[in-house]
N, C-alpha and C positions, 0 to 999 in steps of 0.2 A: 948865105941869105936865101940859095934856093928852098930850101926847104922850108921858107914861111912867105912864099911865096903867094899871093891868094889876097882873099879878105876874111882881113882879123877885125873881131869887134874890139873895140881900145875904151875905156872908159878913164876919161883925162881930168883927176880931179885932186886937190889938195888931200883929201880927206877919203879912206878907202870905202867902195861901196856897199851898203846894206845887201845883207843875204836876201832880206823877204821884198827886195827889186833888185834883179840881177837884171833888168833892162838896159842896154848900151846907150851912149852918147853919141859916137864917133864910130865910125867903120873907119880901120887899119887897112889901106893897100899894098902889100907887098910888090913893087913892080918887078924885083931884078936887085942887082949888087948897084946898081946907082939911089937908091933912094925907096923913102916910104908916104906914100899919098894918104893925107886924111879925110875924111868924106863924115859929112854929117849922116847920122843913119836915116834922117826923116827926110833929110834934103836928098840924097843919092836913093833911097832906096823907096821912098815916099813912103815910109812907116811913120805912124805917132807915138812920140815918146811918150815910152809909160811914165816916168818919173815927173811929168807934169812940167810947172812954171819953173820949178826950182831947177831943175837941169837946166831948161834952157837960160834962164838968166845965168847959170855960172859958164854954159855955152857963150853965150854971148860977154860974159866979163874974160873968157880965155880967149876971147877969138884973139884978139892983138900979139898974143903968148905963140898962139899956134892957129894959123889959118887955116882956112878949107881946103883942100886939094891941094896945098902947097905940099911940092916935092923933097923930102928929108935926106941927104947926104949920108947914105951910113957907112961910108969908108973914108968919111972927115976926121981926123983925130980927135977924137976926147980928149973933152977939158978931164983933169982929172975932178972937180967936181960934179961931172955928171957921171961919174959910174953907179955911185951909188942909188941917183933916178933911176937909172937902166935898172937896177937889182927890183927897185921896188916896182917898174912897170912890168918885170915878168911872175914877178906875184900877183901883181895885179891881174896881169891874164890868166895868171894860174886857176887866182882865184872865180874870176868871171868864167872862164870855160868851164871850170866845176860847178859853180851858181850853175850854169847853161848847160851840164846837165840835170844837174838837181831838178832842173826844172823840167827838160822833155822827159827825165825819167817819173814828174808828177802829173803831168802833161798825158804820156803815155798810160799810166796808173789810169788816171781818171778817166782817157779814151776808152778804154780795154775794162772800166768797170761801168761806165758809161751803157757800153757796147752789151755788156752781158747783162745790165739790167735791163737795157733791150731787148737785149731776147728771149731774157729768163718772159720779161713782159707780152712779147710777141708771141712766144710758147703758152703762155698762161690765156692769152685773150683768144688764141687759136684754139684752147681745151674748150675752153666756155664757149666758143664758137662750133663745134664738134657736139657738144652736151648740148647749147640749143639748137641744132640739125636733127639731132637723135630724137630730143623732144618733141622737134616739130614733125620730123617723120610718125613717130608714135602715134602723135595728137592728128596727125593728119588720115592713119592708118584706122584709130578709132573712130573719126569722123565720118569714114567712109565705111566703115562695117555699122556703125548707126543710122545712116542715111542707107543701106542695103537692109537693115533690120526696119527702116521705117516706109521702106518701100514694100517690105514682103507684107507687113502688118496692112497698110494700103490695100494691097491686092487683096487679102484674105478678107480684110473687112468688106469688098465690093463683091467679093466672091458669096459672101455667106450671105451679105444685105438683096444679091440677085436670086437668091436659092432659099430669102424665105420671104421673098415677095412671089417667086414662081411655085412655091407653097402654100400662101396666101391663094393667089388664083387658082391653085390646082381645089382648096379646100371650097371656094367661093363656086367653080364650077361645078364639083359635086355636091355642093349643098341645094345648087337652082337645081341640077337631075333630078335630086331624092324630091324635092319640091314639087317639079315638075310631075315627077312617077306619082305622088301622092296623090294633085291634083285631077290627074289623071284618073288613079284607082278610083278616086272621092267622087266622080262625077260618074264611072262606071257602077260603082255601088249604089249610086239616089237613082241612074236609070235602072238596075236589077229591083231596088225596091218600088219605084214608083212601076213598074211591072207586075212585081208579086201585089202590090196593095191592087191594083187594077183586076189579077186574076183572083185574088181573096174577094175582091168587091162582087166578082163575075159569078164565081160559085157561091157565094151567101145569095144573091140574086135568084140563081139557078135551086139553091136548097128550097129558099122562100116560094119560090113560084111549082117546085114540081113535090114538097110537102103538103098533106093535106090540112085543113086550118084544126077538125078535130080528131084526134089519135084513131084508128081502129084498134077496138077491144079486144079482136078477133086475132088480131097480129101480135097484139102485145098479151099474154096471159096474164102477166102481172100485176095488173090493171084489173084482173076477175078476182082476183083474190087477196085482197088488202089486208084482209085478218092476219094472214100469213106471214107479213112483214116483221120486223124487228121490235120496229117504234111507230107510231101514228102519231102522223104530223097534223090531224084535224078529227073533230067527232066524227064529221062525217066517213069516215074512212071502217066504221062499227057498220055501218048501214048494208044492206043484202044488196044483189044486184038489181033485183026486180024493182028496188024503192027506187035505184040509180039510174034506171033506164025509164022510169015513171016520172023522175021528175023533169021539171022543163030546163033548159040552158039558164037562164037566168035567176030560177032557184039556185040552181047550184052555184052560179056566180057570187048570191047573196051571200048565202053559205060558205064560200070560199072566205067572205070579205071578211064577215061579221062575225063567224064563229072558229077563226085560226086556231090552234093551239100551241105554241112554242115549244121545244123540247130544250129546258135549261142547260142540260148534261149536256145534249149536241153542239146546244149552241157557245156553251163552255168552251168543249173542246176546238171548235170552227174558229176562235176568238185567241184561243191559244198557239193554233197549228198557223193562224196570220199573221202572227207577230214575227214568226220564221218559215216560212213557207218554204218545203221542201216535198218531194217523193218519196219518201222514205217511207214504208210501212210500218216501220215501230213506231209512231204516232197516233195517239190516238185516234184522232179523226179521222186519218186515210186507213186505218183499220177499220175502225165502224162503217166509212164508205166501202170498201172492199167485202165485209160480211154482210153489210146488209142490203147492198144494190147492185155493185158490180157483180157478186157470187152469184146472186140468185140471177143476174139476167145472162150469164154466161156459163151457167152448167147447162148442161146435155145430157143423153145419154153416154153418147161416146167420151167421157171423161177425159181420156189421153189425148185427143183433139180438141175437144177444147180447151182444157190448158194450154196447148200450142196455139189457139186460135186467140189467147187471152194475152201471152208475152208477145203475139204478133201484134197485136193492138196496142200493148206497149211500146212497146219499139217502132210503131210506124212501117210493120215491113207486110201487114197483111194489104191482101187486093182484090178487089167484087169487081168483078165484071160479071155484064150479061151473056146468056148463049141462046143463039137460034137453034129452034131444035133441027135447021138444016145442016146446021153447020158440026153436029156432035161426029157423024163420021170420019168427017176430017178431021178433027181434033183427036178423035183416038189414035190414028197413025202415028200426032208426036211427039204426045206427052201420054203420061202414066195419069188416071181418072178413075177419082176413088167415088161410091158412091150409079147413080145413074138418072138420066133425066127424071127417072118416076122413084127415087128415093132419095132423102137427106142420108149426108153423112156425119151430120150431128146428132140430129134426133135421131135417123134410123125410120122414121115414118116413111110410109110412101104416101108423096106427094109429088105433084107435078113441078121439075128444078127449073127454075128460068136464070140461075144465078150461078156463080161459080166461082170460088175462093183460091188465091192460092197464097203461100206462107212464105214470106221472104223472096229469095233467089231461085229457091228449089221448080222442075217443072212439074211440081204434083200439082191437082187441079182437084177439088174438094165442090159436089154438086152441093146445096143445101135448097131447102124450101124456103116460099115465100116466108115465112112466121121465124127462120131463123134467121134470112137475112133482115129482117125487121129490129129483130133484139139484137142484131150487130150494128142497126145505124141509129 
């Protein structure tokens, strides 16, 4: 009997137990070769029986049969009708230890598939936990390369918004210079002209007051000789000298008033040359002025001088000054002097020169007489 020595579960029942509750009634104690102790499994071990009311009611219909913890004689003789109990209670254990594995081997089963669906679980929630890391790094990564491109963008737009506001002002302050320079020029050009009109005022003054009120005859030739002209602008211009120096100022006034003659052609052309006024000699009108008034009152003898003395008058570049006749010595020292106080270099007459010409830049100095400086102003 040593070797069942321990605690044996015993399930003490008329009727053999069900495979699908292989849960015990009775814990078997083995003490020794005196005997075997029964022990309730719920009452020694404080386990609840699984098999519910119906065990324990047939627990409690055996107790009388077989008490708790009462001690069992196994080297009593047998009756000979209990051997055959004994056969059938070690089937019975047979069968209950096998139930009892049946069961930690389903027990175990279910731990161990329990356990790997665990893990499999725990692996699977740890991937997805892995994949949202990755994600959030990503999303975290892009975030911050968007926030670094929404910062550059920032900068560049404060950069270009300072760079064309200091373009703005740069433009604002040269616009008040050119304004100001304008201003400027504007106010030096009305003092240059309110100057020139002052000196134009001074010499129309000075023309008026040192001209005399009627022409000399004498100065002017062309004046003796009216016939001569092209066209006659009045009857009176038929008449001889002796009639024109016989009559009084205010005949001829009358004269002037009452008996005009108009030249249609002339004044044709005078009507056509205003509607475009220009310089140009292929005009008619500034041709007929140039053959018929300008020619004759600026030929000369010396021809090749006065045609220079004619495009100087054009041009603005001819100059009359006076000369003392003290002063001619010294002038010959330092300039080149065509002509001499007592002859023109136009006409070539000898007359007495109080005048002196000169053409542009050049230092030539050109004497003429009174009667041709006359027909030059």
């Amino acid at each position: 009997m040593d070797a069942f020595e321990g605690i044996h579960t015993v399930c003490i029942s008329s009727s053999p137990p069900a495979v699908s509750t292989p849960s015990p009634g009775y814990e078997l104690l083995v003490t020794g070769s005196k005997g075997i102790a029964l022990y309730s499994s719920h009452a020694f071990f404080g386990k609840v029986d699984s098999s519910g009311h119906q065990q324990s009611k047939h627990s409690r219909a055996k107790k009388e049969e077989c008490p708790v913890g009462k001690l069992i004689d196994l080297e009593a003789e047998l009756e000979p009708g209990t051997e055959s109990g004994e056969g059938r209670g070690d089937t019975m254990l047979q069968d209950e230890a096998e139930a009892q594995r049946r069961e930690a081997y389903s027990v175990s089963r279910l731990r161990s598939s329990s356990i790997e669906i665990r893990e499999k679980g725990t692996e699977f929630l740890r991937e997805q936990l892995d994949e949202a890391q990755k994600e959030l790094k990503l999303k975290g990564e892009e975030c911050e390369r968007l926030s670094h491109l929404r910062n550059q963008l920032e900068q560049e737009l404060e950069e270009l918004t300072a760079s064309l506001f200091e373009e703005a002002h740069k433009m604002v302050r040269e616009a008040n210079v050119k304004q100001a320079t304008a201003e400027k020029q504007l106010k030096e050009a009305q003092g240059k002209i309110d100057v020139l009109q002052a000196e134009v005022t001074a010499l129309k003054t000075l023309v008026l007051t040192s001209t005399p009120s009627s022409p000399n005859r004498q100065l002017h030739p062309q004046l003796l000789s009216p016939g001569s002209r092209g066209h006659t602008r009045h009857k009176s211009a038929t008449l001889t000298l002796p009639q024109l120096q016989s009559e009084s100022p205010s005949e001829n006034a009358h004269i002037s008033r009452e008996e005009k003659e108009l030249d249609s052609m002339l004044f044709a052309e005078f009507l056509s040359w205003r509607e475009k006024p220009s310089l140009d000699r292929s005009s008619a009108f500034l041709s007929r002025i140039y053959k018929e008034d300008i020619g004759p009152c600026l030929s000369f003898t010396c021809s090749e001088l006065s045609h220079s003395v004619q495009n100087a008058v054009e041009n603005n570049f001819l100059t009359i000054e006076p000369v003392a006749l003290t002063a001619i010595s010294t002038d010959k020292a330092s300039t080149v002097e065509f002509g001499g106080p007592k002859k023109c270099a136009l006409s070539g007459m000898s007359h007495l020169c109080r005048h002196r010409i000169k053409l542009g830049d050049k230092e030539n100095y050109y004497y003429i007489s009174p009667s041709s400086r006359a027909r030059r102003t």
